[in-house]
KEDRENVO-466408 format. One line per 2 residues: number of its first residue (from 0); their letters; for each residue x, y, z of C-alpha. Coordinates in steps of 0.02 Angstrom, whole numbers. Layout:
N
NUM) a) X/Y/Z | ...
This chain:
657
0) xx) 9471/5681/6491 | 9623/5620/6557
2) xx) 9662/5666/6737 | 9846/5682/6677
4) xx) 9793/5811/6555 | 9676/5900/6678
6) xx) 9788/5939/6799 | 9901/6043/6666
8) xx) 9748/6147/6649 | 9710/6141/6831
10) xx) 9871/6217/6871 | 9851/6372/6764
12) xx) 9771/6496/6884 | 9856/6665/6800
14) xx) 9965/6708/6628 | 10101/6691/6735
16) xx) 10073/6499/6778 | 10057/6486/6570
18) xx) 10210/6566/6533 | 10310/6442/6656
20) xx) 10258/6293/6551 | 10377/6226/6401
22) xx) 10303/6257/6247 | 10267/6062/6208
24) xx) 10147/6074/6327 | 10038/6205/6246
26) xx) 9939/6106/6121 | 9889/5999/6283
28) xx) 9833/6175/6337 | 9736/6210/6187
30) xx) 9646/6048/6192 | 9595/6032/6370
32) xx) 9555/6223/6363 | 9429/6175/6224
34) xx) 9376/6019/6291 | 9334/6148/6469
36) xx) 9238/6253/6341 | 9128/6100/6301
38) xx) 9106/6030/6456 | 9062/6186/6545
40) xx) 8928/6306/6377 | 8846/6101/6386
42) xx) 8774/6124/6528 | 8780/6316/6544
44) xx) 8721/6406/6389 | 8835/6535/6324
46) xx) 8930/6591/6131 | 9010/6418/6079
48) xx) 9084/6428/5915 | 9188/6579/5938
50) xx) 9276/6543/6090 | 9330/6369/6030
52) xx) 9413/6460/5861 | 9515/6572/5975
54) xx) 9593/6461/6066 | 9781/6424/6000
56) xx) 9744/6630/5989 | 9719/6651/6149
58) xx) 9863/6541/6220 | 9978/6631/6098
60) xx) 9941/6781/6153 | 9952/6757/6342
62) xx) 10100/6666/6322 | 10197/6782/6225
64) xx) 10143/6939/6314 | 10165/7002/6504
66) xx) 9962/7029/6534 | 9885/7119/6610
68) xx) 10021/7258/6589 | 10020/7215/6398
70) xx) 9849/7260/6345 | 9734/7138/6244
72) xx) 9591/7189/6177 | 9442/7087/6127
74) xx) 9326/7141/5975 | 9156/7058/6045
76) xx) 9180/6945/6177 | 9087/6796/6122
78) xx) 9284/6773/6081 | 9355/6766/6255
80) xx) 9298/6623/6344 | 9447/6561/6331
82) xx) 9533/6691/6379 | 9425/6714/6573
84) xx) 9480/6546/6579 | 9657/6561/6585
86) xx) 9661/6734/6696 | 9594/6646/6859
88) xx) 9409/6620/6810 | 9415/6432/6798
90) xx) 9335/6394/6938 | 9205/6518/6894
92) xx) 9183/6497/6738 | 9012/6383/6768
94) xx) 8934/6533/6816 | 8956/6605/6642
96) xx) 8806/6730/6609 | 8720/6685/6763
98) xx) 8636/6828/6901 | 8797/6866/7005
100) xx) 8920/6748/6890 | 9050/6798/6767
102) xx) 8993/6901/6630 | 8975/6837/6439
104) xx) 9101/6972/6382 | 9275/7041/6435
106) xx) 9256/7181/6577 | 9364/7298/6679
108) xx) 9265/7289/6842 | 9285/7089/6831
110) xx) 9459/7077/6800 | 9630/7202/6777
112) xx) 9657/7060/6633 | 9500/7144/6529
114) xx) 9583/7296/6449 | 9403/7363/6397
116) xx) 9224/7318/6384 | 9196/7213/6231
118) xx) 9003/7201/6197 | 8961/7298/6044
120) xx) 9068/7249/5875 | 9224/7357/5814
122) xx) 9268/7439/5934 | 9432/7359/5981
124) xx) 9560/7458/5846 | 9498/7627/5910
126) xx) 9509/7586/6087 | 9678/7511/6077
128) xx) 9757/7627/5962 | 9705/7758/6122
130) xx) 9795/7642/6246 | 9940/7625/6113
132) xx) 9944/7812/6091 | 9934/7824/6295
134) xx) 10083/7717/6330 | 10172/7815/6218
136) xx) 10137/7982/6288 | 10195/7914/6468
138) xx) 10350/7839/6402 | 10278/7679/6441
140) xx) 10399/7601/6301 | 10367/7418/6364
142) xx) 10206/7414/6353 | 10105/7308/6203
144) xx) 9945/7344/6150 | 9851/7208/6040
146) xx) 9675/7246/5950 | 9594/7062/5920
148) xx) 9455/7112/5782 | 9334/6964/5696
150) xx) 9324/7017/5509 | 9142/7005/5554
152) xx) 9172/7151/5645 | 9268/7245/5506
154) xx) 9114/7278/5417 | 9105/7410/5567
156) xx) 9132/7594/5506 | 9220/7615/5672
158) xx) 9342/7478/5614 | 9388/7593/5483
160) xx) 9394/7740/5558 | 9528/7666/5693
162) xx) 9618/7590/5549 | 9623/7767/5454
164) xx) 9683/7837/5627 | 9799/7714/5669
166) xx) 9897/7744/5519 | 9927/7930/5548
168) xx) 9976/7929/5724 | 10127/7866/5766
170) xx) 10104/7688/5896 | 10161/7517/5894
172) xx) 10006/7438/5896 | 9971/7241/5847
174) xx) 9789/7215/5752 | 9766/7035/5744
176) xx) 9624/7001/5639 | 9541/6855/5654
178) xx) 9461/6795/5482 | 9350/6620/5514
180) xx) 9320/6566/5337 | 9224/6729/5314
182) xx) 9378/6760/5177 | 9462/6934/5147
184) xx) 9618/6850/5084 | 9640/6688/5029
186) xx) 9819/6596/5055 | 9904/6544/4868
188) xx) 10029/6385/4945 | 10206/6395/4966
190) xx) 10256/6570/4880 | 10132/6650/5026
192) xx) 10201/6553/5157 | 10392/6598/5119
194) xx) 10346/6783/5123 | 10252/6763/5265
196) xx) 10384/6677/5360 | 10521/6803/5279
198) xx) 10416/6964/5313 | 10383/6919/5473
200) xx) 10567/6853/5531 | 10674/6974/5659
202) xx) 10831/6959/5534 | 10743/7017/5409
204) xx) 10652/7156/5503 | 10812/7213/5597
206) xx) 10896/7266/5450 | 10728/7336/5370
208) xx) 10719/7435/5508 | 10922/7495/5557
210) xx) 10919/7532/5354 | 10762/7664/5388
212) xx) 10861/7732/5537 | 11018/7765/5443
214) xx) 10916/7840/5290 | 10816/7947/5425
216) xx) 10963/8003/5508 | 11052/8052/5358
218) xx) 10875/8155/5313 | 10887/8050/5155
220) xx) 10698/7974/5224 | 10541/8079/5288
222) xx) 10399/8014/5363 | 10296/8042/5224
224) xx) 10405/7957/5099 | 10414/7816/5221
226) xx) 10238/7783/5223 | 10246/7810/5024
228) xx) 10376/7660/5050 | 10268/7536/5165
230) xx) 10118/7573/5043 | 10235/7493/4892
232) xx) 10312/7366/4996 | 10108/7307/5029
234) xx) 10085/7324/4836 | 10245/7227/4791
236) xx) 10202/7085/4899 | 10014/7067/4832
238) xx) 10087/7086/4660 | 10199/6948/4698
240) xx) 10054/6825/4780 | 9924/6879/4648
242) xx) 9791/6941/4812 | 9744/7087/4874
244) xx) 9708/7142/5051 | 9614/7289/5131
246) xx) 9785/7359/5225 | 9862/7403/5072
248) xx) 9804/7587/5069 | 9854/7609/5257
250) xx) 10011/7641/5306 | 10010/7488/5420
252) xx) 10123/7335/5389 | 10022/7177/5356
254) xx) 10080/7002/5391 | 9987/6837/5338
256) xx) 9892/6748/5324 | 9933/6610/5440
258) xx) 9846/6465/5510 | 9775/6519/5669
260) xx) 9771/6338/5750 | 9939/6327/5737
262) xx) 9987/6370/5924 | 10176/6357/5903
264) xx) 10187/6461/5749 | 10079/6589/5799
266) xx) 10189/6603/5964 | 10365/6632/5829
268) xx) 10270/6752/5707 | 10197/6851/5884
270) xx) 10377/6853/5958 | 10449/6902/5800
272) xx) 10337/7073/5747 | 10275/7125/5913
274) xx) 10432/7237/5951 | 10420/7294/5778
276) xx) 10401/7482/5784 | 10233/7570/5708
278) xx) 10056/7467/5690 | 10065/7325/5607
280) xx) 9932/7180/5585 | 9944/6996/5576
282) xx) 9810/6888/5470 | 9748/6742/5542
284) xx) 9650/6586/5459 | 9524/6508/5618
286) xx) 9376/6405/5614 | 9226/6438/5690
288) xx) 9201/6294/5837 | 9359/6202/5803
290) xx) 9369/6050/5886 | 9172/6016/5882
292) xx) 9104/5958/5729 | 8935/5998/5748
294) xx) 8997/6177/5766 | 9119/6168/5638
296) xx) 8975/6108/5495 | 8869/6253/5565
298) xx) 8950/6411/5650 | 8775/6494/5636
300) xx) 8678/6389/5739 | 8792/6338/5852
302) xx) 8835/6538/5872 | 8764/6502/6050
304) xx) 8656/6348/6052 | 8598/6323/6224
306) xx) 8613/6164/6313 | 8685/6001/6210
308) xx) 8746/5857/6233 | 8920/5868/6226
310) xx) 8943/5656/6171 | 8828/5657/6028
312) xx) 8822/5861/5974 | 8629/5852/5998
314) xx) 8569/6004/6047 | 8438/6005/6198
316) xx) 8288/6091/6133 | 8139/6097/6255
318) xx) 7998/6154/6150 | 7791/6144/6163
320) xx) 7726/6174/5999 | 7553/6256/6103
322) xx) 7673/6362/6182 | 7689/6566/6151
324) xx) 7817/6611/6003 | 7972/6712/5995
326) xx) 7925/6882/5965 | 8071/6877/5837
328) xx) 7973/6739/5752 | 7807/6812/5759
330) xx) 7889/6979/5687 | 7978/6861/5537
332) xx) 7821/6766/5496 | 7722/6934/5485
334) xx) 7860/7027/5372 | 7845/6873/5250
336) xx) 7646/6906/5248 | 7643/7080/5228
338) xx) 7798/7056/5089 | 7668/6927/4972
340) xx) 7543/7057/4987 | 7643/7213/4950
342) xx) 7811/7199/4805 | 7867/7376/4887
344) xx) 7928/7315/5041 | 8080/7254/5065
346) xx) 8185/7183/5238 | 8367/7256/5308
348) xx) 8465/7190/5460 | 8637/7220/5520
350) xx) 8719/7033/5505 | 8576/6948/5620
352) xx) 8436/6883/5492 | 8448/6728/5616
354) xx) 8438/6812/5774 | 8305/6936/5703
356) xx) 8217/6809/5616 | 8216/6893/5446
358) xx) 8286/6758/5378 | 8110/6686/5349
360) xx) 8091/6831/5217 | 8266/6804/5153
362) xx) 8208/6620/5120 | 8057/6680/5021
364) xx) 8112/6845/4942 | 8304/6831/4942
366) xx) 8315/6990/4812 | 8222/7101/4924
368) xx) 8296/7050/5078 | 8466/7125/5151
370) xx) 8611/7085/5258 | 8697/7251/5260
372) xx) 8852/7160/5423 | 8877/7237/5573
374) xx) 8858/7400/5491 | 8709/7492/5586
376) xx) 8727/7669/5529 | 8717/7599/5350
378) xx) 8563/7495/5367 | 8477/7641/5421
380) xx) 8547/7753/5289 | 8511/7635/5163
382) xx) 8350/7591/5198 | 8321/7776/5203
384) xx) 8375/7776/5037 | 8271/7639/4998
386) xx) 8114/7731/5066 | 8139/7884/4973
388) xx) 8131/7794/4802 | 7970/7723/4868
390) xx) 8025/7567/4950 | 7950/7517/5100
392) xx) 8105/7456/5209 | 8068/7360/5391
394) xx) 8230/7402/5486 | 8274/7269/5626
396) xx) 8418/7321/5720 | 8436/7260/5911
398) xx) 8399/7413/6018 | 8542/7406/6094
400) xx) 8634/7422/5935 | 8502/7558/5868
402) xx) 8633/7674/5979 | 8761/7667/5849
404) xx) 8647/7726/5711 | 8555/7872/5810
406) xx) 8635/8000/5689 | 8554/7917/5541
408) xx) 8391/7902/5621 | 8375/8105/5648
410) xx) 8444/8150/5495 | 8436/8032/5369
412) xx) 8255/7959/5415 | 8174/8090/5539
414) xx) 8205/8247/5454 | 8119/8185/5287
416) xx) 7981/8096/5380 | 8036/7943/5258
418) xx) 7900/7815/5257 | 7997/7668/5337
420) xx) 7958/7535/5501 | 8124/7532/5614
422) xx) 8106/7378/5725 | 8193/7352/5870
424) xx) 8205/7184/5942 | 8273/7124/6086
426) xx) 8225/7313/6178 | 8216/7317/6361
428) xx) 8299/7199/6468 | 8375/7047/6382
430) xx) 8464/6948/6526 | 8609/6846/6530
432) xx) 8714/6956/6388 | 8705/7082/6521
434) xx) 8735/7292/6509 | 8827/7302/6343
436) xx) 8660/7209/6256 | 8497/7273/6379
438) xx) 8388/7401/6276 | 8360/7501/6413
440) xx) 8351/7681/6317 | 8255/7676/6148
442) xx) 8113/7754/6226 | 8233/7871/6294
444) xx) 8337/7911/6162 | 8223/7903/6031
446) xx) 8062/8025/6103 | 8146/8196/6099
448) xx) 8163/8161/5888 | 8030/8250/5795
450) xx) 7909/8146/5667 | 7934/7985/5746
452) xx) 7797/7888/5807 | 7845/7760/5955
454) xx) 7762/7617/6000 | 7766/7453/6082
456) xx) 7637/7305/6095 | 7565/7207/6232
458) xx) 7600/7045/6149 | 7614/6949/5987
460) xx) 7432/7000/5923 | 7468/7179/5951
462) xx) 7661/7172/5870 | 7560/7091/5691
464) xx) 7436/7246/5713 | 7579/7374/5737
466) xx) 7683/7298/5612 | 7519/7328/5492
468) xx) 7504/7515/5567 | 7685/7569/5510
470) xx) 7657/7492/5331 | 7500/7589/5318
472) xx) 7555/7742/5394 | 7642/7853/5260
474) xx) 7656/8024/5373 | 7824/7971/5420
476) xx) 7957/7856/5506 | 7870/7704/5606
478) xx) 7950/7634/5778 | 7898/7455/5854
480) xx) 7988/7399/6001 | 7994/7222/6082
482) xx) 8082/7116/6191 | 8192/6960/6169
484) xx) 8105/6783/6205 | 7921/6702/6183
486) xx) 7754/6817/6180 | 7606/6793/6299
488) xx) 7495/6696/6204 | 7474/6511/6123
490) xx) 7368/6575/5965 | 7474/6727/5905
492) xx) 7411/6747/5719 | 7255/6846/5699
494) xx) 7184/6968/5541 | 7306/7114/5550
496) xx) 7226/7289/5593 | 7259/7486/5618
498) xx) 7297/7528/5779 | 7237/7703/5774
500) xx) 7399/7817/5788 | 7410/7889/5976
502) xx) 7284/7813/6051 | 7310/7693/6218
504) xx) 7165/7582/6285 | 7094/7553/6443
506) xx) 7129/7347/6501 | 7050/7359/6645
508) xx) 6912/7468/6755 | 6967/7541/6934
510) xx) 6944/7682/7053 | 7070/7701/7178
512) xx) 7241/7708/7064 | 7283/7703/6886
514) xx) 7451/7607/6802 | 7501/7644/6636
516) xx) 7628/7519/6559 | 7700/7501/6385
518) xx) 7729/7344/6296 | 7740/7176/6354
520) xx) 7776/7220/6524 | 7610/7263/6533
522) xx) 7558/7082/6565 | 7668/7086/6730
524) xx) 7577/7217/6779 | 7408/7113/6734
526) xx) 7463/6979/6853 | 7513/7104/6989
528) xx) 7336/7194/6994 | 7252/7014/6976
530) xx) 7368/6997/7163 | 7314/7142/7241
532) xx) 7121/7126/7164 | 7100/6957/7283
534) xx) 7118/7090/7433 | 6973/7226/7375
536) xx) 7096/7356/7282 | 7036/7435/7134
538) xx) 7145/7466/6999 | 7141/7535/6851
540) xx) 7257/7482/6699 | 7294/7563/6543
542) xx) 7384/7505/6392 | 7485/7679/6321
544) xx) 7529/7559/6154 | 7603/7736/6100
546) xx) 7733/7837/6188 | 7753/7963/6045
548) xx) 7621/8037/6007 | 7578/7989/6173
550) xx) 7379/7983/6207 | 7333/8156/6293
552) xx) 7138/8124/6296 | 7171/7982/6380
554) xx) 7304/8056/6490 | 7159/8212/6517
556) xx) 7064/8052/6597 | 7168/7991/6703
558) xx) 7236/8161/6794 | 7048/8200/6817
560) xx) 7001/8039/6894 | 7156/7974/7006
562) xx) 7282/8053/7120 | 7389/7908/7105
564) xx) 7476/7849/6953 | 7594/7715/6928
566) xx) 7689/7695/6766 | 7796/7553/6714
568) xx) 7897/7520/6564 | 8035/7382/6533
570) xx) 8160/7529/6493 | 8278/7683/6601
572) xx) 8155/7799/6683 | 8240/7936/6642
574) xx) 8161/7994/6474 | 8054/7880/6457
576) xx) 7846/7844/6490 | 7854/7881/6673
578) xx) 7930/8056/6619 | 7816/8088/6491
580) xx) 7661/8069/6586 | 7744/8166/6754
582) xx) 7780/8314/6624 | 7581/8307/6544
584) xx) 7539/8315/6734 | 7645/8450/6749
586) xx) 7603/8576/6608 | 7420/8530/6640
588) xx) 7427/8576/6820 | 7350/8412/6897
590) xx) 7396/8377/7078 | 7429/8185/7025
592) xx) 7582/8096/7124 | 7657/7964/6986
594) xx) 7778/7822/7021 | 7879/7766/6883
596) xx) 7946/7577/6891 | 8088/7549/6774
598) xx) 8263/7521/6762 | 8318/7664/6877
600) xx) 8479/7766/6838 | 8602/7623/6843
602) xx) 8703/7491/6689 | 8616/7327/6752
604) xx) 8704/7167/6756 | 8670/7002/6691
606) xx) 8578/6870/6745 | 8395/6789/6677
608) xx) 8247/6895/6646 | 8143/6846/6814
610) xx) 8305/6893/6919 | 8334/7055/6832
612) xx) 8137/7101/6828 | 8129/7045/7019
614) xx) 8308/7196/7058 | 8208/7323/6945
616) xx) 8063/7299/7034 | 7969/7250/6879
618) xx) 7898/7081/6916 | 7718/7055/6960
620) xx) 7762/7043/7152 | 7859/7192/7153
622) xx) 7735/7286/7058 | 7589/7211/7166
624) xx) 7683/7286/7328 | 7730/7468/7244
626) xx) 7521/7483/7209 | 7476/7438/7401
628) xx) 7623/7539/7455 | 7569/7700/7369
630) xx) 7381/7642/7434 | 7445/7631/7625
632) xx) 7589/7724/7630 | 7604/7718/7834
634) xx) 7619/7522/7785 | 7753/7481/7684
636) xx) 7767/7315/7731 | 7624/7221/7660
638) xx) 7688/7065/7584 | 7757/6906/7655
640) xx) 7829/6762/7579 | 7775/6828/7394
642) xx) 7590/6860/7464 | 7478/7009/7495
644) xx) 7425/7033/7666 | 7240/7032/7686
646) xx) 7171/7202/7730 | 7010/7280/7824
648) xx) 6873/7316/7696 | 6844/7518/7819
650) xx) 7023/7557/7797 | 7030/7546/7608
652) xx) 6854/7626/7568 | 6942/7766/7675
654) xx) 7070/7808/7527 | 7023/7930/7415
656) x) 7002/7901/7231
């Protein structure tokens, strides 16, 4: 890059600094503001293709409107990298994702520029038809609100429900949506263009609009026949173009589409409609990693590739093939065996068979595999459905997603104890995408439902065997949850068995203090006791496997045998193993003291999974000193420089089992 063309870039620190520059110099914007993009997610991973279709978008928009007191909002912000960029995040922007950097997606508590958190899909036309609505209601007539949706994200019922809404309220809110060759309209040449630029032109809108005044005025005009009018002027104008679009049963005005790469003429159509009065929306055409081939021949894999090299597009891809698996591949892998066995069962995800890895089944059994979109309510629903004609549906739905659907899991799935697995990867905490995406409250969330059973494995051996259990167990709805990234082990396939329902295991004998865990973080808690072992403590370990129906014999054991309990689960606290077992301690009356290590009552931020385990207090170390400090509670400070203290062999035979 140029050091001429840098320093344009270099001297944007605000929206303000952008709006001083003549608007030649904007497509020298959008290039070096790409080219930034590059440079920086090459070295730092982060969500590539996105940001680099937004980017004319995002100039536009900051350009043409006085943020932060005009409100944008982002739908999803693997969308707005662009946009930290240019509201004084520059120089941070390296830190993208990273423990105590700049978050992945727009947020209020980073910066008055983020109008509202933007983690979870379709969300934006409800929340800014509220600020819309707001402005209004305070006379705040100079204010613009702006909803920027991905028609990804308009597979979201939410979508539609702020749509519905926004069209029987009155507001002046701007939807752009933002269509990446995922088509909802297609453009038909010149006839489309001249409407667009004639719809969309302040002559033509002026008198539109001074005509519906008079009429008003003259009570020749209600409201209702107005919006009886705006639904035939959308009619008329797909008549004329020969295409349809999905606004023409709202009673919102729709403009486009135009090309959305096209920074100048997305600056005249935005100036022209955004005083307009009422919501309106404006279609955009993008591309998906514009400006980087490799991401423009393939959005999916360059949805957030990692490290690459930014010269030649290859990506960096450090991989031992003796090394432990994704659990997301180990779960794909399994599905596909269990599907060649077994015609009844069929696979469902919510728009990531990629990120899921179900697109191993889709490759082998494309009719019996589904892609419902971001549309998590429905893939439960449906694969209810599914189940009660005798299907056998495996549901994987991020947990942190799961939240949107928790409706259809009571009563569409729970109530009629449909036969069905519902698997939720990526549960617990998933690092650098930070509070919107950490599964922190399955467990939680999902315990106080009747008929569900609830389990998690140790590792990939364990997540084949309960993958097995839920196909084989026909009393009712099936939970697995596991976390994002590789397993524990280098040989992870093995001859599928039950895991008898309820029942946890015992890893490892000891005397002085019992820890339950559940799931993977178990092994964390393997390499903590193997610390504390090298000093005489004896500790006993038990895998749960099950939190509902949680193991009460063994349970029974434990409050008989130790005064001390530790439990740990990647997960909140509140609701979760830790209050499960201090509630059986409770109604059984045993005078056992537990400590539960978890993710305590807090949103956590982002950051990798060793720096968020080590804040939770979940890491082996951490663990390691929780044990001795419930041992020797007078001595809380037993660990220096990562290592346990050595101890007097009298003074622990003194504590009492």
């Amino acid at each position: 890059m140029e050091d001429k063309e840098e320093n344009i870039l270099k001297q944007i620190n605000s929206p303000a600094d952008l709006r001083k520059l003549p608007s030649e110099k904007l497509d020298t914007v959008c290039t070096q503001l790409r080219q930034y993009i590059i440079d920086i997610l090459s070295q730092t991973p982060g969500h590539l293709a996105a940001s680099l279709g937004t980017v004319e978008l995002t100039v536009a928009l900051h350009y043409v409107f006085n943020t932060p007191d005009d409100r944008i909002v982002w739908d999803v912000g693997h969308q707005a990298y662009g946009h930290k960029i240019l509201t004084g995040r520059r120089d941070a922007f390296h830190s993208l994702r990273q423990f105590k950097g700049i978050s992945g997606f727009p947020n209020p508590k980073e910066s008055d520029y983020d109008a509202f958190i933007a983690g979870h899909a379709s969300n934006s036309i409800s929340a800014a038809l509220g600020m819309s609505i707001a402005s209004n209601l305070k006379q705040e007539d100079n204010r613009h609100v702006i909803a920027v949706i991905g028609d990804g994200a308009m597979t979201g019922g939410l979508a539609f429900e702020g749509l519905n809404n926004a069209s029987n309220n009155p507001n002046n809110l701007l939807i752009i949506l933002n269509d990446n060759d995922m088509a909802i309209d297609h453009s038909v040449g010149g006839l489309s263009k001249y409407l667009v630029d004639v719809t969309t032109s302040q002559a033509y809108n002026k008198i539109r609009y001074d005509l519906y005044k008079k009429l008003r005025k003259m009570n020749f005009i209600s409201e209702n026949i107005r919006e009886n009018i705006l639904r035939f002027n959308n009619s008329l104008k797909a008549l004329i173009t020969k295409q349809h679009n999905l606004f023409e049963g709202f009673s919102i005005r729709y403009f486009g589409p135009i090309d959305g790469h096209d920074v100048s003429n997305l600056i005249d159509k935005l100036n022209d409609i955004k005083d307009m009065e009422g919501p309106k929306l404006l279609h955009i055409k993008t591309k998906k990693g514009k400006g980087f081939k490799p991401a423009e021949e393939s959005a999916t894999e360059w949805h957030a590739p990692g490290k690459f090299n930014k010269e030649t597009g290859e990506r960096i891809i450090l991989k031992n093939l003796n090394e432990p698996q994704l659990y997301q591949d180990v779960f794909g892998h399994t599905l596909v065996e269990l599907a060649e066995n077994d015609e009844r069962i069929v696979g469902i995800t919510p728009a990531m068979p990629t990120g899921c890895s179900m697109n191993y089944m889709m490759k082998e059994f494309p009719s019996r595999t589904f892609d419902v979109g971001i549309a998590e309510g429905h893939a439960v629903t449906f694969s209810a459905g599914l189940a009660k004609e005798g299907m056998i549906p495996f549901c994987n739905i991020y947990s942190s997603f799961m939240q949107r659907a928790y409706d259809q899991v009571i009563h569409d799935v729970a109530i009629q104890k449909l036969h069905m697995v519902l698997c939720l990867d990526r549960a617990g905490l998933v690092g650098e995408d930070g509070a919107t995406h950490h599964g922190n409250f399955d467990l939680a969330y999902l315990r106080p439902i009747p008929n569900l059973t609830i389990a998690s494995p140790l590792n990939e051996l364990d997540l084949r065997n309960l993958m097995y259990t839920g196909y084989k167990t026909e009393t009712g709805p099936f939970v697995i949850r596991y976390p994002r990234g590789k397993g524990e082990l280098d040989k992870w396939q093995n001859k599928m068995e039950v895991l008898p329902v309820g029942k946890g295991k015992l890893l490892r004998n000891g005397s002085q203090i019992a820890v339950l865990s559940i799931g993977p973080i178990g092994n964390e808690v393997k390499k903590a006791i193997d610390l504390v072992e090298i000093d005489g403590l004896s500790v006993a370990h038990y895998d749960m496997i099950y939190l509902k129906p949680i193991d009460e014999e063994l349970l029974h054991e434990v409050g008989k045998c130790f005064s001390r309990v530790i439990t740990v689960e990647n997960g909140t606290i509140i609701g979760g193993l830790g209050s499960a077992v201090m509630e059986f301690m409770s109604e059984n009356e045993y005078n056992t003291h537990v400590k539960r290590i978890g993710v305590k009552d807090r949103f956590i931020e982002h950051g990798s999974i060793s720096d968020l385990y080590q804040l939770c207090g979940m890491d082996a170390i951490s663990i390691a000193k929780t044990i001795t400090d419930a041992l020797f509670p007078d001595n809380p400070d037993v660990l220096a420089n990562g290592q346990i203290k050595p101890y007097n062999q009298p003074r622990i035979s003194t504590i009492n089992s």
